[in-house]
MARVONU-398307 format. One record per residue: residue number from 1; x, y, z of N, C-alpha, C in turn. Coordinates in nm, 4 decimals. Atoms other than C-alpha are relative to their C-alpha. Layout:
@nr: NUM, npx: X, npy: Y, npz: Z, capx: X, capy: Y, capz: Z, cpx: X, cpy: Y, cpz: Z;
...
***
This chain:
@nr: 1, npx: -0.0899, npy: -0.0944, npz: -0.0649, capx: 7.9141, capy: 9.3843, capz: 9.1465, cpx: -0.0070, cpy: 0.1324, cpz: -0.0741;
@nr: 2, npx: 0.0246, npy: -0.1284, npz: 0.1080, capx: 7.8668, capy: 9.7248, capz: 9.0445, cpx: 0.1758, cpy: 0.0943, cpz: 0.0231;
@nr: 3, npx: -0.1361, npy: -0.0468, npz: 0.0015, capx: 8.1479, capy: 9.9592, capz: 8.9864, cpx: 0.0127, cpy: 0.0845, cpz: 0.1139;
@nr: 4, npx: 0.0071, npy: -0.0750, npz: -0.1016, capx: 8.2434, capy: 10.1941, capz: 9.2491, cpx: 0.1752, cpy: 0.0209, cpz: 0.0180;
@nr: 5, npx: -0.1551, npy: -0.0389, npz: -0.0476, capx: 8.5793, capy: 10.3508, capz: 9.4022, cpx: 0.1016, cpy: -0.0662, cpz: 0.0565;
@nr: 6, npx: -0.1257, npy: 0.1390, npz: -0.1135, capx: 8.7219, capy: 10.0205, capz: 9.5942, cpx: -0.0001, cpy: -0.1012, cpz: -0.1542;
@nr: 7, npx: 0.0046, npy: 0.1638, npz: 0.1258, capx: 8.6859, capy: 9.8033, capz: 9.2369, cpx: 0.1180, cpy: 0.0783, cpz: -0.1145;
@nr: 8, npx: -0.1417, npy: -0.0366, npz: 0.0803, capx: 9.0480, capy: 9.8607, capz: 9.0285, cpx: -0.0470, cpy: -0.0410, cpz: -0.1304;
@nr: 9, npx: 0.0298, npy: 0.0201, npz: 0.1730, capx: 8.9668, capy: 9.8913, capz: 8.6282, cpx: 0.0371, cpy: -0.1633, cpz: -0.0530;
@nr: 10, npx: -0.0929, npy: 0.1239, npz: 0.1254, capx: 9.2284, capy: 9.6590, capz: 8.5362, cpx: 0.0581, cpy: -0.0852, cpz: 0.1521;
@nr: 11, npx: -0.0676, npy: 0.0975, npz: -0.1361, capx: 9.2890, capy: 9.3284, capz: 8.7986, cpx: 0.1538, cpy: 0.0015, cpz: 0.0198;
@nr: 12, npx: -0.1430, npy: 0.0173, npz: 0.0015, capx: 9.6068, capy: 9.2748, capz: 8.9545, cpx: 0.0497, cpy: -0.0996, cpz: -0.0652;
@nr: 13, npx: 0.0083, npy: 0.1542, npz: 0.0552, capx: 9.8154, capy: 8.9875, capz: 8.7931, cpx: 0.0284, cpy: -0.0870, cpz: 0.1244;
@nr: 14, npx: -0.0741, npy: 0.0917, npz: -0.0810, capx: 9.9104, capy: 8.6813, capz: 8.9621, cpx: 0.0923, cpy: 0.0312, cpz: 0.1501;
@nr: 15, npx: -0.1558, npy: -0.0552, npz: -0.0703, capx: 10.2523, capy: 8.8125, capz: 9.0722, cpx: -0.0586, cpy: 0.1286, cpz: 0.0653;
@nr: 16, npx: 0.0183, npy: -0.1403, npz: -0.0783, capx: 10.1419, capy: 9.1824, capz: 9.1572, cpx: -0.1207, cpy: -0.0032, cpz: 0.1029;
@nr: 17, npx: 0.0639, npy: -0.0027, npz: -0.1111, capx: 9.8674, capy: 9.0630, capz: 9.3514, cpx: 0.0648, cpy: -0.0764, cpz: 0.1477;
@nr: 18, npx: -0.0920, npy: 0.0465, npz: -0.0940, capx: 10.0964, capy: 8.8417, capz: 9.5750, cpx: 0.0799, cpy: 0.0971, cpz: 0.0650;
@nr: 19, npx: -0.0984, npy: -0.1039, npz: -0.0251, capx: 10.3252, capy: 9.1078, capz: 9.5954, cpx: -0.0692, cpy: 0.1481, cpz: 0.0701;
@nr: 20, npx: 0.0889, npy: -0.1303, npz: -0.0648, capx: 10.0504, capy: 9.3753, capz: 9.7345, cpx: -0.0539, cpy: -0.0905, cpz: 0.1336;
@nr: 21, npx: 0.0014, npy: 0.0405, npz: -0.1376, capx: 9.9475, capy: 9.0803, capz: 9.9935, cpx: 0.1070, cpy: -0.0121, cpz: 0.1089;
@nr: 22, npx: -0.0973, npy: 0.0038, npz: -0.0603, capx: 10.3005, capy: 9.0553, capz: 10.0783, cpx: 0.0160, cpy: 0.1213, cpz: 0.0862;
@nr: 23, npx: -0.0374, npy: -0.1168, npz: -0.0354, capx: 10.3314, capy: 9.4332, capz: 10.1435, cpx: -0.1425, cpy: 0.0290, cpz: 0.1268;
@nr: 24, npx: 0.0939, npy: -0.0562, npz: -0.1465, capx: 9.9716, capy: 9.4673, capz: 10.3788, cpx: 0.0354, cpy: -0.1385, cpz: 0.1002;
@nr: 25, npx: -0.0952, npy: 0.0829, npz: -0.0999, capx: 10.1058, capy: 9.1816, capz: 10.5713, cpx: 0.0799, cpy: 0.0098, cpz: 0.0781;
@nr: 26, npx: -0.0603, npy: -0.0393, npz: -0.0351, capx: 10.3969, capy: 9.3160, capz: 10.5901, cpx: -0.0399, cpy: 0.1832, cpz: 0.1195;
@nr: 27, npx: 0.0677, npy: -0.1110, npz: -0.1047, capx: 10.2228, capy: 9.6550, capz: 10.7463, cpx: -0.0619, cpy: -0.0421, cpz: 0.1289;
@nr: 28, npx: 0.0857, npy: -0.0017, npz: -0.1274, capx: 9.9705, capy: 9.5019, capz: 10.9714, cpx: 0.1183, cpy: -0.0934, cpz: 0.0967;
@nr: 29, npx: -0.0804, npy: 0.0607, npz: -0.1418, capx: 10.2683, capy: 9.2975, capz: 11.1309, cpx: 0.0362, cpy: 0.1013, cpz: 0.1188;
@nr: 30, npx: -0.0902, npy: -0.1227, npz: -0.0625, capx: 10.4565, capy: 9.5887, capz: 11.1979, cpx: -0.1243, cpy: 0.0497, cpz: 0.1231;
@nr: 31, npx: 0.0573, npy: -0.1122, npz: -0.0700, capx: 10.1450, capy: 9.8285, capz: 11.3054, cpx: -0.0572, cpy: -0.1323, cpz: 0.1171;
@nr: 32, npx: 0.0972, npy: 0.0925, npz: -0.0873, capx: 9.9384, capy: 9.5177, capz: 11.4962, cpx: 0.0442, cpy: -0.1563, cpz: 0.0490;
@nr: 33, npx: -0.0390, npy: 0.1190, npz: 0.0035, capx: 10.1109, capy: 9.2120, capz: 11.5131, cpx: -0.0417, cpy: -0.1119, cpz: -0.1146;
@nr: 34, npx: 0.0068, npy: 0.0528, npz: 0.1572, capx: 10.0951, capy: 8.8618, capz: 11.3520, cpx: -0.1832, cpy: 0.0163, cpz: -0.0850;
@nr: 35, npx: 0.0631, npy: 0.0370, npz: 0.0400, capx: 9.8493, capy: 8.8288, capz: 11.1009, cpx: -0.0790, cpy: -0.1108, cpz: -0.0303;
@nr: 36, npx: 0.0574, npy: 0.1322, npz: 0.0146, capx: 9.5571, capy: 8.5721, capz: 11.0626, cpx: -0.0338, cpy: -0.0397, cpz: -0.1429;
@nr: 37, npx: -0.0106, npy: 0.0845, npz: 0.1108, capx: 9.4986, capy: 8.3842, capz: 10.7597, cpx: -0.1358, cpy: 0.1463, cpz: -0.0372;
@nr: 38, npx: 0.0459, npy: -0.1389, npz: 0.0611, capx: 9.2723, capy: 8.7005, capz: 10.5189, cpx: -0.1321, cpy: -0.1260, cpz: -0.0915;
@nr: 39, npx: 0.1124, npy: 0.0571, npz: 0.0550, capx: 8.9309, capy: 8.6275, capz: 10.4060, cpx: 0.0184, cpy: 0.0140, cpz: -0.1782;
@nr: 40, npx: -0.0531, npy: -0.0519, npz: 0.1763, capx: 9.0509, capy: 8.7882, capz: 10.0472, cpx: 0.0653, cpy: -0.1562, cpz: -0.0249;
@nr: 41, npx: -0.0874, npy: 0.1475, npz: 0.0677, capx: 9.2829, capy: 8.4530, capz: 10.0310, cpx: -0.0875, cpy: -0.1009, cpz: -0.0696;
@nr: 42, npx: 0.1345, npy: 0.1227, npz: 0.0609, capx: 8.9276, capy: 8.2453, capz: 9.9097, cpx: -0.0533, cpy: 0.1229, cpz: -0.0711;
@nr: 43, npx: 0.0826, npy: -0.1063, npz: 0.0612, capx: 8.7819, capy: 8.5757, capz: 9.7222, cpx: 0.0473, cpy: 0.0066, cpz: -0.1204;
@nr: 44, npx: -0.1144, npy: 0.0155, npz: 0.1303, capx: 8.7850, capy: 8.5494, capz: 9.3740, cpx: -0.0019, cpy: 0.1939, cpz: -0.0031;
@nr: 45, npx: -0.0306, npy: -0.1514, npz: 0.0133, capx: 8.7353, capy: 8.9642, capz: 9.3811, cpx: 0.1496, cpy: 0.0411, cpz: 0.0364;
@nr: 46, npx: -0.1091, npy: -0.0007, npz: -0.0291, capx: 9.0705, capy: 8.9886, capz: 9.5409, cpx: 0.0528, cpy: 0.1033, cpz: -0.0901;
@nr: 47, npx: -0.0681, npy: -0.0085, npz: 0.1170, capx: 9.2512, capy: 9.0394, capz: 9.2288, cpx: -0.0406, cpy: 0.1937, cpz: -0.0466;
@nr: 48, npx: 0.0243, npy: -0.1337, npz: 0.0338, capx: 9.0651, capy: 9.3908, capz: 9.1367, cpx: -0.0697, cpy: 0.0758, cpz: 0.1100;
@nr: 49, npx: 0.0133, npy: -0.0609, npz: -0.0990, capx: 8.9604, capy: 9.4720, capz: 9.5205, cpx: 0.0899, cpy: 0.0926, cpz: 0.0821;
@nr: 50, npx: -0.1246, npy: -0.0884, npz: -0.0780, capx: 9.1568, capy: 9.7758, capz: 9.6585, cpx: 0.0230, cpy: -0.0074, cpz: 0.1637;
@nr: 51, npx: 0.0039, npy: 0.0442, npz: -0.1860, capx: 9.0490, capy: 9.6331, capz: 10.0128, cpx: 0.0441, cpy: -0.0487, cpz: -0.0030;
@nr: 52, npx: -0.0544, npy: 0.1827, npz: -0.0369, capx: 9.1869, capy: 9.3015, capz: 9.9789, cpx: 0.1535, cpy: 0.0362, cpz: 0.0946;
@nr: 53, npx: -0.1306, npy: 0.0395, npz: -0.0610, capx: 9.4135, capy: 9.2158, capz: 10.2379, cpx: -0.0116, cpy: 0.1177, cpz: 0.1182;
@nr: 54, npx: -0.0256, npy: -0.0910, npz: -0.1305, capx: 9.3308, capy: 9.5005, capz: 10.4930, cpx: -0.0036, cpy: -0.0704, cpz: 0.1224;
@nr: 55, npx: 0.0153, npy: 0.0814, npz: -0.1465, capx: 9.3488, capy: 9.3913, capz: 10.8368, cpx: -0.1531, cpy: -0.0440, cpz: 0.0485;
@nr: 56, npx: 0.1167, npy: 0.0264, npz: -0.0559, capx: 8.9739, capy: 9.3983, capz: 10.9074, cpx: -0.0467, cpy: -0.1469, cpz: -0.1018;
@nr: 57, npx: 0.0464, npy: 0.1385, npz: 0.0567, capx: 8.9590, capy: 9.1174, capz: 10.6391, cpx: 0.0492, cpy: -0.1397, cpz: 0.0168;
@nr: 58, npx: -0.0769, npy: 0.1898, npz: -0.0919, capx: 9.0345, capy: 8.7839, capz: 10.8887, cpx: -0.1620, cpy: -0.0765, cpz: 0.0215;
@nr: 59, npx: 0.1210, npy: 0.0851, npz: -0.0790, capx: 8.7744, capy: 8.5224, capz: 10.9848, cpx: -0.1149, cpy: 0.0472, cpz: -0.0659;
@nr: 60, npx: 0.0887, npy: -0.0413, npz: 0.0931, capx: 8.5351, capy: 8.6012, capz: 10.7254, cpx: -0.0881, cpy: 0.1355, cpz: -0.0364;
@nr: 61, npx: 0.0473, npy: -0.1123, npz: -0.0019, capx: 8.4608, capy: 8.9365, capz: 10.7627, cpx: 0.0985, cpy: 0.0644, cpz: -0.1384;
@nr: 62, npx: -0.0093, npy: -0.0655, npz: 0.1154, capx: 8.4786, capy: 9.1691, capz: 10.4457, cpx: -0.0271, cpy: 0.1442, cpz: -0.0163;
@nr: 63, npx: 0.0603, npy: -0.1694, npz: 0.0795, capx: 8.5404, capy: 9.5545, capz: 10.4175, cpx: -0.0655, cpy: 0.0317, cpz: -0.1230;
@nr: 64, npx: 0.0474, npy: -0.0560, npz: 0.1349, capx: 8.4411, capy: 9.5488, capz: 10.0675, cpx: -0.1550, cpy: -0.0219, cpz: 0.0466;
@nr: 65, npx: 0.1344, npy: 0.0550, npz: -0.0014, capx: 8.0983, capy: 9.4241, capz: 10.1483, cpx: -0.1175, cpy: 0.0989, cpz: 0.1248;
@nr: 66, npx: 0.0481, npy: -0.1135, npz: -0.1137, capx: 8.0704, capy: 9.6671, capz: 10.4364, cpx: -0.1143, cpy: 0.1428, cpz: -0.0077;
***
């Protein structure tokens, strides 16, 4: 993985990464309805991906990889 502008220095923890899926969740309900289960949820990148959890990441598709 090389470095680049979507990869966060320092990973989220545990808790603050829960708490950032909680919050785009909470967005794409609002803007789009419900949400489907997030390809990020099996990604170990997750954690220091500033994509994780966008809406385009359902059913195995991956902005970061884009």
């Amino acid at each position: 993985m090389s470095e680049d502008q979507w990869v966060r220095e320092t990973p989220l923890t545990p808790q603050e990464l829960a708490a950032y899926r909680a919050e785009q969740v909470a967005f794409q309900e609002e803007h789009f309805g419900p949400t489907q289960k997030y390809t990020c949820d099996e990604c170990g990148l997750a954690p220091k991906c500033k994509l994780a959890f966008d809406g385009y990441n359902t059913d195995g598709d991956c902005l970061y990889e884009k």
